[in-house]
MIDREN-502158 format. One record per residue (C-alpha): residue in one letter; x negated, y negated, z negated. Coordinates in steps of 0.001 Angstrom, whole numbers, padded with zeros to 6 digits, always signed. Last residue first. Layout:
N
AXYZ
...
This chain:
300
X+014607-027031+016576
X+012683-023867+016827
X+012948-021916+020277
X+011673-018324+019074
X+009596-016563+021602
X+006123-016773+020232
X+007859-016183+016755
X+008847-012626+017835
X+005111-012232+019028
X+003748-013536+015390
X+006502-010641+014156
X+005619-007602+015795
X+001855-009193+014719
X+002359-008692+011374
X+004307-005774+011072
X+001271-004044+013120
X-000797-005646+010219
X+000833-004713+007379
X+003813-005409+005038
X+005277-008853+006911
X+009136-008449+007495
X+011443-010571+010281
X+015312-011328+009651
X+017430-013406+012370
X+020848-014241+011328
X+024211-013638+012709
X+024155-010113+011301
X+025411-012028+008061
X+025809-010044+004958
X+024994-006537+006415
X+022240-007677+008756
X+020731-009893+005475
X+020557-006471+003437
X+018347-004503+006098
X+015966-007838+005841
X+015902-007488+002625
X+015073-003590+002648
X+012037-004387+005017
X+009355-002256+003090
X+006337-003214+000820
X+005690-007393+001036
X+006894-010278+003092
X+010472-011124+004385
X+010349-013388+007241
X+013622-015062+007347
X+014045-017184+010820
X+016429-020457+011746
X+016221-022378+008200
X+019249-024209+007666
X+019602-024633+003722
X+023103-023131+004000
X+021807-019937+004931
X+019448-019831+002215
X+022392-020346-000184
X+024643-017469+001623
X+021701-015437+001034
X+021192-016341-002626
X+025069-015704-003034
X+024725-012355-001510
X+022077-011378-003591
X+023779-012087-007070
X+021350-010169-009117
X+023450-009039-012381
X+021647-010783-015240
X+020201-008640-018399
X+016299-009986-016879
X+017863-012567-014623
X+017881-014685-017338
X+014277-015498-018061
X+013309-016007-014807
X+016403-018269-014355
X+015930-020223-017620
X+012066-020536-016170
X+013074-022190-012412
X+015833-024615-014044
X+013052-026116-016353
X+010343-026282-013428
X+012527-028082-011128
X+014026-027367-007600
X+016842-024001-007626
X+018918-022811-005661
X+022192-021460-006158
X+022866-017729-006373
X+023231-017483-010166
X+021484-015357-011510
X+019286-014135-008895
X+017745-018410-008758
X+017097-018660-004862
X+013861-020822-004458
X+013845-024834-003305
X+010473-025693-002066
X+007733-026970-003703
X+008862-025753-006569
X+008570-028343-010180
X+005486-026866-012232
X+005556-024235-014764
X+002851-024124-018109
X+003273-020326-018961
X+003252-020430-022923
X+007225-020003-023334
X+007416-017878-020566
X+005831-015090-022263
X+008163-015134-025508
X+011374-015758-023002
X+010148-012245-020958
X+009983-010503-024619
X+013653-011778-025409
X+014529-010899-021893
X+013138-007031-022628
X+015052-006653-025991
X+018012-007956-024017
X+018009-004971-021609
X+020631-002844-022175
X+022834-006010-021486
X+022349-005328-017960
X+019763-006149-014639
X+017475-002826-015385
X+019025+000692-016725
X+015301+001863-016952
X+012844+004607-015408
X+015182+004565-011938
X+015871+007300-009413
X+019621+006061-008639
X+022928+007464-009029
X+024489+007685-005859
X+028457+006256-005856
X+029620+007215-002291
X+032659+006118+000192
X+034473+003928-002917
X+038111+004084-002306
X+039358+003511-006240
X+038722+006746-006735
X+035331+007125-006082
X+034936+003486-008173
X+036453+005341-011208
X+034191+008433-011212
X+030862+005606-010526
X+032314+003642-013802
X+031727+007292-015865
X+028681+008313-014557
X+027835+004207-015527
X+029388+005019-019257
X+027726+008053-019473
X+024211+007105-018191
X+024250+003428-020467
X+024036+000899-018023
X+023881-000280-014464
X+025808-000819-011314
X+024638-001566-007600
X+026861-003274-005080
X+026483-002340-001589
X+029262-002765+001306
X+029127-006897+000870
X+025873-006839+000268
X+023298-006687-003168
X+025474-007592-005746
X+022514-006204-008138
X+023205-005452-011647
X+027623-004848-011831
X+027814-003523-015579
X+028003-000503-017811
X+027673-000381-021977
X+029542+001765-024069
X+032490+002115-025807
X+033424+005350-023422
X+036788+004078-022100
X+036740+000684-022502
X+033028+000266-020588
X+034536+002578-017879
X+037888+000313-017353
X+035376-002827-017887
X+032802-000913-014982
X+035622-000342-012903
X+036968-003340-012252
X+033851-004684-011803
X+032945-002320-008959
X+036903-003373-007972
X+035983-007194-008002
X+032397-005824-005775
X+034874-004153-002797
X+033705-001002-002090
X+031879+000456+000544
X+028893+001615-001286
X+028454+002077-005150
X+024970+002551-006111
X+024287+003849-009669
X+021563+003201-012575
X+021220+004794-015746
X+019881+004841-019233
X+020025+006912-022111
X+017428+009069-020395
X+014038+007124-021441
X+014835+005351-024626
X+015889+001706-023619
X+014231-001582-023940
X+010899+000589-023502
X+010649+000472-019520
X+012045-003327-019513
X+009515-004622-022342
X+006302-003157-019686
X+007649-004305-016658
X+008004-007839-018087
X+004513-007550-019477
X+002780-006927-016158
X+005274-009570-014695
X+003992-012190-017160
X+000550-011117-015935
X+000901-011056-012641
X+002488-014870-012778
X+000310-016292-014638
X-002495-015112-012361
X-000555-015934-008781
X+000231-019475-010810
X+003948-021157-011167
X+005870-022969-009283
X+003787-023276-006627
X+007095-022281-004169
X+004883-018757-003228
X+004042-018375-006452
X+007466-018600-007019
X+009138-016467-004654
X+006548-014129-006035
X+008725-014479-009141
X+012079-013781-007274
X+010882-010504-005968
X+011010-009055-009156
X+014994-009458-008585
X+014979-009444-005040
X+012842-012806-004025
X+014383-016332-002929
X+012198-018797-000456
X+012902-022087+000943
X+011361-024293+003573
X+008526-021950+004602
X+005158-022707+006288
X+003524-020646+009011
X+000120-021791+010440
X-001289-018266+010482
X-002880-018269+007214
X+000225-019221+005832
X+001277-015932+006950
X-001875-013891+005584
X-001001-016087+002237
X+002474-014292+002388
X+000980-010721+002931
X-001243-011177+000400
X+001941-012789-002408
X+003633-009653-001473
X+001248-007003-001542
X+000182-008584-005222
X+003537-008881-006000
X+004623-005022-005574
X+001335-003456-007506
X+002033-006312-010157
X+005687-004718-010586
X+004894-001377-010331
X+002198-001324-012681
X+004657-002445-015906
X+007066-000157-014007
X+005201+003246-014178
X+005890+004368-010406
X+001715+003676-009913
X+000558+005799-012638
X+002593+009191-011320
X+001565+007968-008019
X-002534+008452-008718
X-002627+005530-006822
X-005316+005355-003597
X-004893+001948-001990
X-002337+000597-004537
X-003725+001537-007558
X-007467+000708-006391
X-005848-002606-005786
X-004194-002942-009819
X-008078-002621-010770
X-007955-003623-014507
X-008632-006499-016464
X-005299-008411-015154
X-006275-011436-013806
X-009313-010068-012325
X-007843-007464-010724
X-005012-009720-008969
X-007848-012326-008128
X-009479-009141-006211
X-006805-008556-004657
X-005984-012013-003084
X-008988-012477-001867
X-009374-009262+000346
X-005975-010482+001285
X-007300-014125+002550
X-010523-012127+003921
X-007577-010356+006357
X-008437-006847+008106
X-009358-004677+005097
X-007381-006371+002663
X-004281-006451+004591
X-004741-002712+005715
X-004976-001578+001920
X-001830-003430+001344
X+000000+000000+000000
């Protein structure tokens, strides 16, 4: 993962060697050669994820690009921030380091659970989840409103089991419970936004740059204060991904270039509004499929 950034861009090769110095260990050795097992343990995940991300955006900016606005998927959101200036690439890895950490012990491992519901309305996920919540006295929630067909749910395992019953029959095609270490984006998780408020609190934040998508609550966001409540929050907050798109949209930018491991963003912005035109950055053949679709675009 971003081994063929490094080896072909000195701006990468830069990047991931700030990422090991800021945090004491070698977080690119992790992502060129793993072991796995270490690499899916969240509090490495997350740093492994941003550093690919924020070296695949500086090998952008490299190439003359600069954004307008930015929003990020939950993690994603902080590199949205780096990339805005918000905040630091160092700060930034290491607050992430030790939000990954206070979300993978905020609940004992099993208690917790994570479901996607597909092709169902998001007011009858909710619906659901309270009817579920009622019935079992236990936590389940909407986490990550992620297209108008997807909406993710999260919570204790029973009660989201439970909620994903109810959404089957209330016309739901599939509810597939979800590989996940942690029941993230719920009230399951407050021990872990408490610990992400303790960080924050002695990261020094400047205003963005450029607006950035707050997950929270889908409206953007332009000073330093509004840009660390939404950090904070998003932690037990559902991610309202459809609202950040609509909010992007509404900024008027012509291309999204999403940047980083995989292209499920730009999978998600065809499902909320095919209209638009989504690019991804992960590598290099990536990267120049989308220099050429640049080439071509007519820009106002």
């Amino acid at each position: 993962m971003g081994r063929e950034l490094k080896e072909r861009f000195p701006v990468a090769a830069e990047t991931f060697a700030e990422a090991d110095e800021a945090l004491g260990f070698s977080i690119s050795k992790l992502c060129f050669e793993g072991p796995e097992e270490e690499l899916r343990l969240t509090e490495n995940t997350q740093p492994a994820i941003m550093t690919v991300s924020v070296a695949a955006w500086r090998v952008l900016v490299g190439q003359g690009l600069k954004p307008i606005i930015a929003a990020g998927h939950s993690l994603g959101e902080w590199s949205a921030h780096v990339a805005a200036g918000t905040l630091s690439f160092a700060d930034a890895l290491r607050a992430v380091k030790a939000r990954g950490r206070a979300m993978q012990h905020a609940v004992p491992a099993g208690q917790g659970a994570m479901a996607a519901v597909l092709q169902l309305d998001a007011a009858k996920v909710a619906e659901a989840c309270a009817e579920a919540a009622s019935e079992t006295g236990l936590t389940v929630q909407a986490a990550n409103l992620n297209s108008p067909g997807q909406t993710v749910i999260s919570g204790s395992a029973a009660a989201v089991e439970k909620a994903s019953a109810i959404c089957k029959g209330k016309g739901a095609r599939r509810a597939v419970m979800l590989p996940v270490s942690a029941p993230f984006h719920c009230a399951l998780m407050q021990p872990a936004q408490e610990e992400v408020a303790r960080v924050m609190r002695g990261l020094t934040l400047a205003d963005p740059q450029i607006p950035v998508a707050a997950n929270v609550t889908g409206s953007l966001v332009t000073t330093a204060d509004a840009a660390r409540d939404a950090l904070i929050r998003q932690v037990t907050g559902a991610v309202r991904w459809v609202d950040c798109v609509k909010a992007l949209v509404g900024h008027g930018p012509q291309v999204f270039i999403e940047v980083g491991p995989g292209k499920v963003l730009s999978g998600l912005m065809t499902q909320i509004d095919p209209a638009q035109k989504a690019l991804n950055v992960e590598d290099a053949t990536s990267l120049e499929k989308t220099l050429a679709e640049l080439a071509t675009t007519p820009f106002r």
